[in-house]
C-alpha positions as CSV (number, residue, x, y, z in Angstrom):
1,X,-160.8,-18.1,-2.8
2,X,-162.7,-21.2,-3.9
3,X,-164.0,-23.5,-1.2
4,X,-161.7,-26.1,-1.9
5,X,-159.1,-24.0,-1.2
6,X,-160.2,-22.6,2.2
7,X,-160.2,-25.9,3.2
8,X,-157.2,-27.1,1.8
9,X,-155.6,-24.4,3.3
10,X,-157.2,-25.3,6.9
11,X,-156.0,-28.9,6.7
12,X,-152.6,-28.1,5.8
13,X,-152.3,-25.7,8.8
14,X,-153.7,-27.7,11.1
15,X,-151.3,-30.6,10.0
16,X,-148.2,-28.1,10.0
17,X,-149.2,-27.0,13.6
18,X,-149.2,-31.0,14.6
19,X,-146.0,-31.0,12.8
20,X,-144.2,-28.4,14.4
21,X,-145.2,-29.6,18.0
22,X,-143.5,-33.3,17.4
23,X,-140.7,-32.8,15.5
24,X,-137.4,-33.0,17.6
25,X,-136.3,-30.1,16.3
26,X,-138.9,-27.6,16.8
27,X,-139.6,-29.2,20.0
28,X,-135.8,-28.8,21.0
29,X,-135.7,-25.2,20.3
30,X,-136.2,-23.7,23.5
31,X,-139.3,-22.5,22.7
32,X,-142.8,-23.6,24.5
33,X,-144.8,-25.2,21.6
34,X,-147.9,-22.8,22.1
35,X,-145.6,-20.0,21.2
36,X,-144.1,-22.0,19.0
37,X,-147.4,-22.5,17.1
38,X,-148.3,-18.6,17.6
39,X,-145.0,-17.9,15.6
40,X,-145.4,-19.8,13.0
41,X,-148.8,-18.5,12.7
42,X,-147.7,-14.9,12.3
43,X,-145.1,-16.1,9.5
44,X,-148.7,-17.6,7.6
45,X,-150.4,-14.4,8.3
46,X,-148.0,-12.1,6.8
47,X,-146.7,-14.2,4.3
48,X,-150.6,-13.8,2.9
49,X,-150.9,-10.1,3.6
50,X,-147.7,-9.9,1.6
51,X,-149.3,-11.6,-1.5
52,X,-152.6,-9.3,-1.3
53,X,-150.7,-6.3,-1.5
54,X,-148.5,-7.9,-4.3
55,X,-151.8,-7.7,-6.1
56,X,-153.5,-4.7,-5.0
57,X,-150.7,-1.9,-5.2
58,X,-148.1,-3.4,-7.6
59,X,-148.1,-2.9,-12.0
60,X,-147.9,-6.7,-12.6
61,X,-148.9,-8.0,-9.1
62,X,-145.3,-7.7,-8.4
63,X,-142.6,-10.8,-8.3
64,X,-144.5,-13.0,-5.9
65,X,-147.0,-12.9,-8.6
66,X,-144.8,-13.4,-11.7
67,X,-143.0,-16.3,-10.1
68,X,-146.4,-17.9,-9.3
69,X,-147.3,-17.3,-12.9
70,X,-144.2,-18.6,-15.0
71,X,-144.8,-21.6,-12.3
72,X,-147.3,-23.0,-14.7
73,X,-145.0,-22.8,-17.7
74,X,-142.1,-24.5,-16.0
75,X,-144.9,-27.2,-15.4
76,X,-145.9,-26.9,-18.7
77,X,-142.2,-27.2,-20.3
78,X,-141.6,-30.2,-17.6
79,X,-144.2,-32.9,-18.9
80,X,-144.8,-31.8,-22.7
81,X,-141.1,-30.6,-23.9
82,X,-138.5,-31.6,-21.4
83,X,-135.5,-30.8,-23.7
84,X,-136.9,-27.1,-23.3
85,X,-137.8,-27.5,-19.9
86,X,-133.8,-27.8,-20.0
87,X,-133.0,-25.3,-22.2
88,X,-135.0,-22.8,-20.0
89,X,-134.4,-24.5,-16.4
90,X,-130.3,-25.0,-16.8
91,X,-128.9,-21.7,-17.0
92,X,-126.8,-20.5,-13.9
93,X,-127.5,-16.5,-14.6
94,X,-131.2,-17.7,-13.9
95,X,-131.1,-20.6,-11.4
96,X,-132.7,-18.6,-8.5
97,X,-135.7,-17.4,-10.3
98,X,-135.8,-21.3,-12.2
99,X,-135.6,-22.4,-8.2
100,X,-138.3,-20.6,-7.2
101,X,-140.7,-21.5,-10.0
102,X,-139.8,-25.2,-9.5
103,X,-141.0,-24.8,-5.9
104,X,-144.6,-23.4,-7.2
105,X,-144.4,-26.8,-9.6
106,X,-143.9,-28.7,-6.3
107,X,-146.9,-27.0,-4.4
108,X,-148.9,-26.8,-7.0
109,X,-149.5,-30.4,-7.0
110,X,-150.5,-30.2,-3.2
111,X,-152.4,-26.8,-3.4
112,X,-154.0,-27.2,-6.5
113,X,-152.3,-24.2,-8.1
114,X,-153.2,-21.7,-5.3
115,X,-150.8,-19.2,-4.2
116,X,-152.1,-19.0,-0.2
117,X,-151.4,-22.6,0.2
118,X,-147.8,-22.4,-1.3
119,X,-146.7,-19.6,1.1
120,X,-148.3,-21.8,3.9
121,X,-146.1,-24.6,2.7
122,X,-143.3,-22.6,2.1
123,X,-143.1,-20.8,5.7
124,X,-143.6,-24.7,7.0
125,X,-139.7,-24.8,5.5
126,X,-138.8,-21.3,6.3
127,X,-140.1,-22.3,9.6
128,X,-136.6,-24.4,9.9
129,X,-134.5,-21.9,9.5
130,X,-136.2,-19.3,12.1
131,X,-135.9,-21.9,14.6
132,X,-132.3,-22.6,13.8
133,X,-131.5,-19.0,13.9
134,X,-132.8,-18.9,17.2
135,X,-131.4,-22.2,18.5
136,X,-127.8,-20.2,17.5
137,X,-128.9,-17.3,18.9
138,X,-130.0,-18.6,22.0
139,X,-126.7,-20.2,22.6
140,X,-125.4,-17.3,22.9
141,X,-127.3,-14.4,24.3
142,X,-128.3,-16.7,26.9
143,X,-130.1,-14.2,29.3
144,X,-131.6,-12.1,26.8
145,X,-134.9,-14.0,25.4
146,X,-135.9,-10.7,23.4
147,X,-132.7,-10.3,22.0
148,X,-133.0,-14.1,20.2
149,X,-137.0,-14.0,19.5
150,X,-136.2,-11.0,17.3
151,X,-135.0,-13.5,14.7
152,X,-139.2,-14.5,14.2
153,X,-140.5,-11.0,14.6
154,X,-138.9,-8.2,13.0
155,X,-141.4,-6.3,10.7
156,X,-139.3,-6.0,7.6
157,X,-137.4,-9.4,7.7
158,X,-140.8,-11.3,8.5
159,X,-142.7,-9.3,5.4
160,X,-140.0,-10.3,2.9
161,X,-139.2,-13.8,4.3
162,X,-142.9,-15.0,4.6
163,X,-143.4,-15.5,0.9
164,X,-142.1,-17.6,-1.8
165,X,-138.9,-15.3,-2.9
166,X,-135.1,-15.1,-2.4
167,X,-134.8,-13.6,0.6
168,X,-137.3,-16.4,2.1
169,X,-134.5,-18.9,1.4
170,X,-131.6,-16.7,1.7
171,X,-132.9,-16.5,5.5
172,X,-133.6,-20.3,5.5
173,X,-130.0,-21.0,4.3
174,X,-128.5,-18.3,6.7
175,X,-130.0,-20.1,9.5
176,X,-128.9,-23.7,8.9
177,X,-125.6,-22.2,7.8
178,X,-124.8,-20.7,11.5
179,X,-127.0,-24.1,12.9
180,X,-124.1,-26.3,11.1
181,X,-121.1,-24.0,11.8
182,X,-122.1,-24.3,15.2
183,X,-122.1,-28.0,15.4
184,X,-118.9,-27.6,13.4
185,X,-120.2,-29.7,10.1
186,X,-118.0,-29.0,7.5
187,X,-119.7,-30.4,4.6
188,X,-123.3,-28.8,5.6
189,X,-121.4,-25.4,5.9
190,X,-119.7,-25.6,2.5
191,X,-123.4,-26.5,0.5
192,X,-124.7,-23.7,2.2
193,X,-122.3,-21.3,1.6
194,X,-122.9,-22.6,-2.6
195,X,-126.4,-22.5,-2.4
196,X,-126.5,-18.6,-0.1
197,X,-124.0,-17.6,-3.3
198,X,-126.0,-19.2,-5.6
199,X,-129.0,-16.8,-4.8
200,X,-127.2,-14.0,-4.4
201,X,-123.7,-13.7,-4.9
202,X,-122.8,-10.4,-4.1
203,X,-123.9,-12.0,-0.2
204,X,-120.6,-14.2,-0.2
205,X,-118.4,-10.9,0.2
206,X,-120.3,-9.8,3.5
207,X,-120.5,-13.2,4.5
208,X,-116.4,-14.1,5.2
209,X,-116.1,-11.7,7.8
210,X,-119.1,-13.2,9.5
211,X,-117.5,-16.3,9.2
212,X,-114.6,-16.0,10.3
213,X,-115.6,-14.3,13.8
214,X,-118.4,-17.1,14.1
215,X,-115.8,-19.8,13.3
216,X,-113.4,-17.8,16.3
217,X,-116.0,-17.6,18.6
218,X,-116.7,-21.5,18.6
219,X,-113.1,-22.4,18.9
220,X,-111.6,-23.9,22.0
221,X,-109.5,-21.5,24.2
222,X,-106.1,-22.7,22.8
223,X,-107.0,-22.3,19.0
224,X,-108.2,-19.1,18.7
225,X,-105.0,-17.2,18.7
226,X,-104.0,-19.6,15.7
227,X,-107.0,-19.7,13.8
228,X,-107.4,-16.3,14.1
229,X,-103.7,-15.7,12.4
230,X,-104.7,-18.0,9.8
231,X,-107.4,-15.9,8.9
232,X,-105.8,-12.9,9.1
233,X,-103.8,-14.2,6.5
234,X,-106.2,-15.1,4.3
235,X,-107.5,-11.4,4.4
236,X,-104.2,-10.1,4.3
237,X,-103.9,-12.3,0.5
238,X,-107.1,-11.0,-0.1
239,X,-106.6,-7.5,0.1
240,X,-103.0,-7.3,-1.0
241,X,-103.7,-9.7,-4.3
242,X,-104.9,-7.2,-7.2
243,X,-106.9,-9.9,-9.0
244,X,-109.4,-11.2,-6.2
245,X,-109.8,-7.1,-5.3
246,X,-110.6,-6.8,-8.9
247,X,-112.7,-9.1,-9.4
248,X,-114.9,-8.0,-6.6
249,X,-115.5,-4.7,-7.8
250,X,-116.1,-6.0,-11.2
251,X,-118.8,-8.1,-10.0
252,X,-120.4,-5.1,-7.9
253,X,-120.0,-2.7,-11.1
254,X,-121.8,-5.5,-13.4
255,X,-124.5,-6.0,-10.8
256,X,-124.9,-2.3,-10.1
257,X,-125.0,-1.9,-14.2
258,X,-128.2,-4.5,-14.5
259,X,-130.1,-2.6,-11.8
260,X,-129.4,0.5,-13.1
261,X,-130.4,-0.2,-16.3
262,X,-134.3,-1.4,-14.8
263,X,-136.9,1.1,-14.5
264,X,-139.3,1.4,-11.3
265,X,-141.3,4.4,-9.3
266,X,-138.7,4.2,-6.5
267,X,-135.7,5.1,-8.1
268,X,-133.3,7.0,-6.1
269,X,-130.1,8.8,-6.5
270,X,-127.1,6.5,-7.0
271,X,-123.7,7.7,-8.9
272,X,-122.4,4.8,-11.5
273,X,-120.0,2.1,-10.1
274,X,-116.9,1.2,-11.9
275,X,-114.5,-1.2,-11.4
276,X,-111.8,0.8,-9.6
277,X,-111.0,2.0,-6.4
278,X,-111.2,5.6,-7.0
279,X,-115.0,4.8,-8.1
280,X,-115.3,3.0,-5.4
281,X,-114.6,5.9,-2.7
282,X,-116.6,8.4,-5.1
283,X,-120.0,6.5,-4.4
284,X,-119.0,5.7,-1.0
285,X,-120.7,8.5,0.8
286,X,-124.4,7.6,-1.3
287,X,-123.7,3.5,-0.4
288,X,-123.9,4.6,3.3
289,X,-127.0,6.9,2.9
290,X,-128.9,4.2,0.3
291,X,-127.9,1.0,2.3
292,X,-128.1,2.1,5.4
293,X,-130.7,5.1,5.9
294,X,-133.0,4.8,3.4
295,X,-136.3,5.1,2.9
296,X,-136.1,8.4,4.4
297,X,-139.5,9.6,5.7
298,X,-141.6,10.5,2.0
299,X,-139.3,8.9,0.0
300,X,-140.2,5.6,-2.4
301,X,-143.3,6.7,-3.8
302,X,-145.5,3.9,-2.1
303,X,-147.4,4.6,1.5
304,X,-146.0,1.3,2.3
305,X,-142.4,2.8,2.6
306,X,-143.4,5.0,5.3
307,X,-144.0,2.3,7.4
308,X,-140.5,0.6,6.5
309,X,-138.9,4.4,7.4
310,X,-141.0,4.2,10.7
311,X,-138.9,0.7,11.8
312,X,-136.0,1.9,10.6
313,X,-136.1,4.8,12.9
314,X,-137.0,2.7,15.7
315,X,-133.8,-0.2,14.7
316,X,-131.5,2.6,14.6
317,X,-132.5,3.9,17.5
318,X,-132.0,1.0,19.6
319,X,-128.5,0.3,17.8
320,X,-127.6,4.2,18.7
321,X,-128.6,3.7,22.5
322,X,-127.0,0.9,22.9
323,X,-123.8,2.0,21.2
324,X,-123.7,5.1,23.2
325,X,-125.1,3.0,26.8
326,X,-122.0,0.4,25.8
327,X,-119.9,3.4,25.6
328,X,-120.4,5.1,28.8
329,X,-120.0,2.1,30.6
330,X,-116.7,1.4,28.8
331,X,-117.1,-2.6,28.4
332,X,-118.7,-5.3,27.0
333,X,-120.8,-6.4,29.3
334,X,-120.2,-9.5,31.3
335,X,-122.2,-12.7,31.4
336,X,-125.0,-12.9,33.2
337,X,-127.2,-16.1,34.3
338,X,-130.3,-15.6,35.5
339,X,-130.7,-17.2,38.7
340,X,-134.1,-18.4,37.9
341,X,-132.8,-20.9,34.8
342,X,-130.7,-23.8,36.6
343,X,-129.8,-25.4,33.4
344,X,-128.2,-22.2,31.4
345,X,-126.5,-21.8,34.8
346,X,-125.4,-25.5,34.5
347,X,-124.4,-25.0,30.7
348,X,-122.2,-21.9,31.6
349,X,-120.6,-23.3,34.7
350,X,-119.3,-26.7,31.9
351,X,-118.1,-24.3,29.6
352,X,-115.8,-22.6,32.5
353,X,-114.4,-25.4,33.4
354,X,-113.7,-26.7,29.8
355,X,-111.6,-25.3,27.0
356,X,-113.7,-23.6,25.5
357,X,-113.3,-19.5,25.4
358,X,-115.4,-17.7,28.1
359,X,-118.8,-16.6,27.4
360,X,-118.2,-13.0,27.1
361,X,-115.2,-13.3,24.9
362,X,-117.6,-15.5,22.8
363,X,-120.4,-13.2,22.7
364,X,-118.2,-10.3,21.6
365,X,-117.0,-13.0,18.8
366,X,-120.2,-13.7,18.1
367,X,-121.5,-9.8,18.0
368,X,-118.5,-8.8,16.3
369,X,-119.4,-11.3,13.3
370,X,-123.1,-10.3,13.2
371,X,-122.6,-6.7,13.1
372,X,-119.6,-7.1,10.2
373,X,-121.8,-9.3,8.2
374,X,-125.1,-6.9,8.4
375,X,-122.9,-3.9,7.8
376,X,-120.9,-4.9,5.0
377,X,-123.9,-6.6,3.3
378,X,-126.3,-2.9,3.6
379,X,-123.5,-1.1,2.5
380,X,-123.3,-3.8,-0.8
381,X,-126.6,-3.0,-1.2
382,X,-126.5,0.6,-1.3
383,X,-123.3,0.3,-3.5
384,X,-125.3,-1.6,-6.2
385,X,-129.3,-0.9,-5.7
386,X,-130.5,2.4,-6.7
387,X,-134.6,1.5,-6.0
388,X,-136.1,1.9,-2.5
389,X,-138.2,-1.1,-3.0
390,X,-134.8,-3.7,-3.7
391,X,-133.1,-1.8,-0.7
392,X,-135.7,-2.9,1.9
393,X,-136.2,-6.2,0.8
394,X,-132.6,-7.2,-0.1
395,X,-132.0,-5.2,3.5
396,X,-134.5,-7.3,5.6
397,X,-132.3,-10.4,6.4
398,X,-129.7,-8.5,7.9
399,X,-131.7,-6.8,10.5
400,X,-131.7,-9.9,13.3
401,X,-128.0,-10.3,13.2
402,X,-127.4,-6.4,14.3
403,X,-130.5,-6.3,17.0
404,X,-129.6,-9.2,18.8
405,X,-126.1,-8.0,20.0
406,X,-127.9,-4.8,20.3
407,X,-130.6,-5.9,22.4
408,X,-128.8,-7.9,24.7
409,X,-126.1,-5.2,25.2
410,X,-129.5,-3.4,26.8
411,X,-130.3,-5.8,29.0
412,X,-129.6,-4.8,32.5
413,X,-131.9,-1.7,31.5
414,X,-135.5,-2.2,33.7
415,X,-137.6,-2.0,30.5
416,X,-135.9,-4.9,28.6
417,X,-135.8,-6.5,32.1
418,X,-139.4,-6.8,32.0
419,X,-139.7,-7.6,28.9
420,X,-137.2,-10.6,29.4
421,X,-138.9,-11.7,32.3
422,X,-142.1,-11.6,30.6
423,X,-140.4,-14.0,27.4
424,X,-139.4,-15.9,29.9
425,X,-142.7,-16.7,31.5
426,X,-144.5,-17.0,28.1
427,X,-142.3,-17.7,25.3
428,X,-139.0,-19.4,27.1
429,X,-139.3,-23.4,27.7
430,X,-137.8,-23.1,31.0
431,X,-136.3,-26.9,31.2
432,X,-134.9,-26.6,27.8
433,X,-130.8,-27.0,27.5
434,X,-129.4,-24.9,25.7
C-alpha cells in the first residue's frame, strides 16, 4: 500500500474513533467508549483480512474485488456519458450490485481509489447498525451482557459484514429496522423493509414472522390479544390464498434456477425447485441439511470452510444445550435483575407498573421472532443456494438473532455467569438506561 494511503487510512481511523466516542448514539448505547472503540476496531481488522484473502485464494479476487473494480466504470459512465451511466445504473434486477459500486464512487473520492480505506469507511456506517442491534438487544436480554455483545462478534457474521457487500447492509438495515420498530416509527420501518427487499428479496418471506412477534412483543398488555388476531389473519389469507402461496414459490424456483445455473468449486448437492408444493416437500429434507448444517467438516473445497464448520459446531452446540437445559427445566426462564445495575432494576420495576406486557412474556415474544426469522431465512437459503461459499455468507446475518435467546436462556449456568460478570465490569456502561 502506497504511503499516502497508510496515512490516509490512519487519519480516517483516528477521526472515526473521535467520532464514535461523541456521537449521541454510540455514546448512548450502553457500551463504555473504550470497548466501544475496541469493537469497532475488530470490524476494521477483519473487514481488511477479508479483502486480502479476496485476493490471495479467490479466481478473480472474488466479489469484494469485482465491485471495487466496476467502481471505476460507474465513475467513468457518471461524468463522461451520463445517459449510460443511466442505462447501466437504473435497472431494478441490478440495483444492489449498482448500490454497491456507487458507494466505491463515493469513497473513492475520500480514499483515493483504495479498497482498505473504503471498508474503513464503510464499517464507520455498518458501525450504526451493530450498535442498534445491540441497543434492541439490550433492551431486552437485560441481564445477559454476552447474550447482546454477540451481535459485534460472531466469527461468520463479522467476516461477511465487515466489507463492502450485501450482507454488510443487509445487517445495517436489519439493525435500524428492529431500532425503529422499537420506537414504534412507522415510516422508518416501511423504507427499511423496501430497501432489506430491495437487496435481497427472498429475505422479506422470513422477515414477517419476525415482525409480527417483534411488533407483539412491544405492544402494551391490552393489545396484544388483538394485534395478535389481526395477524393471525393475515397469515391465515396468506396461506389459504393460492396466488400469494404461488407466487412465493415461483420466486424461490426462479432464484434457485439463476444459482443453479452459475458454476463455482463449492457446489453441493441440491434437487431442482419447482414451483409447487409437491417440489417443495421433495427438496425439503436437503433445504434443512444445506441451510442449516452445512459446511460439513471437508466439505467446500477451500481450507477456509473448515473454519466456518468449526463455529458451526460450536453455534449449534450452544443452541442444542440450551434447548435441552430449557427443556428439563420446563419454562422459560423468568426475569432476572441483577442487583448490582440499579437503573435496569429501575427500568423493569416502570414497566411492571405500566401497561406494558411483563418482561418474560416479552422476551419469549422477542425470542420467539428471532428464532422464526433465522430459521425460516437458513432454510430459504438451503431451498435456493446449492454452493457452500453463498450458504455461509447469505447465512451469517442470521446467526445473532438465534444466539442471543440462546445465550441468555444459559444464563443462570456459573460459566456464562462469569462471563456476564466479566462484560459487565469491562464492556457494560454501568450508569447507562436502558
Amino acid at each position: 500500500m502506497p504511503l499516502l494511503h497508510i496515512l490516509l487510512f490512519i487519519l480516517y481511523f483516528f477521526l472515526l474513533c473521535y467520532a464514535i466516542q461523541k456521537i449521541p448514539f454510540f455514546r448512548n448505547s450502553g457500551i463504555r467508549p473504550r470497548a466501544l472503540i475496541l469493537l469497532f476496531s475488530l470490524r476494521v481488522l477483519v473487514g481488511s483480512l477479508h479483502n486480502w484473502i479476496a485476493y490471495a485464494y479467490y479466481p478473480s479476487h472474488g466479489d469484494i474485488w469485482i465491485f471495487f473494480n466496476d467502481s471505476f466504470v460507474t465513475r467513468h459512465e457518471l461524468f463522461t456519458d451520463f445517459r449510460l451511466f443511466l442505462d447501466d445504473n437504473s435497472t431494478w434486477a441490478y440495483m444492489s450490485h449498482n448500490v454497491i459500486s456507487g458507494l466505491h464512487v463515493l469513497f473513492n473520492f475520500l480514499s483515493f481509489d483504495n479498497l482498505y480505506i473504503n471498508t474503513l469507511l464503510f464499517s464507520f456506517l455498518a458501525f450504526w447498525g451493530n450498535t442498534a442491534l445491540f441497543r434492541v438487544f439490550s433492551g431486552i436480554f437485560r441481564n445477559t451482557p454476552l447474550s447482546v455483545i454477540c451481535v459485534f462478534i460472531v466469527p461468520s457474521t463479522l467476516f461477511w459484514t465487515g466489507c463492502i457487500h450485501s450482507e454488510g447492509i443487509i445487517y445495517l438495515l436489519l439493525g435500524l429496522l428492529l431500532y425503529y420498530l422499537r420506537r414504534r416509527l412507522i415510516l422508518p420501518c416501511l423504507l427499511l423493509l423496501g430497501m432489506v427487499t430491495l437487496f435481497r428479496s427472498v429475505i422479506l418471506i422470513p422477515l414477517l414472522p419476525g415482525l409480527i412477534c417483534w411488533t407483539l412483543a412491544y405492544r402494551e398488555q391490552g393489545s396484544v390479544r388483538r394485534w395478535g388476531m389481526l395477524f393471525g389473519l393475515f397469515l391465515v389469507v396468506l396461506i389459504v390464498w393460492p396466488g400469494v402461496f404461488q407466487a412465493s414459490l415461483k420466486h424461490m424456483s426462479d432464484r434457485q434456477a439463476e444459482f443453479q445455473a452459475l458454476t463455482g468449486n463449492s457446489r453441493i448437492y441440491l434437487p431442482v425447485l419447482g414451483a409447487s408444493l409437491g417440489s417443495l416437500l421433495h427438496v425439503l429434507p436437503v433445504a434443512i441439511l444445506n441451510g442449516l448444517f452445512e459446511p460439513l467438516p471437508g466439505v467446500g473445497g477451500q481450507r477456509i470452510y473448515m473454519a466456518f464448520s468449526l463455529e458451526l459446531i460450536c453455534i449449534w452446540a450452544i443452541v442444542g444445550y440450551a434447548a435441552g437445559y430449557t427443556l428439563a427445566r420446563k419454562i422459560y426462564p423468568s426475569e432476572r435483575v441483577p442487583a448490582s445495575s440499579a437503573a435496569v432494576r429501575a427500568s423493569v420495576a416502570g414497566a411492571a407498573s405500566s401497561r406494558e406486557i411483563p418482561a418474560p412474556r416479552r422476551v419469549l415474544l422477542f425470542s420467539l421472532g428471532c428464532i422464526l426469522f433465522t430459521l425460516t431465512g437458513m432454510l430459504m437459503t438451503g431451498f435456493i443456494v446449492p454452493f457452500v461459499g453463498a450458504i455461509v455468507r447469505y447465512r451469517s446475518i442470521y446467526w445473532p438473532f438465534l444466539l442471543a435467546p440462546s445465550l441468555y436462556l444459559l444464563r443462570g449456568l456459573p460459566f456464562f455467569k462469569m462471563i456476564n460478570q466479566w462484560l459487565y465490569q469491562h464492556v457494560i456502561d454501568p450508569g447507562h438506561r436502558h
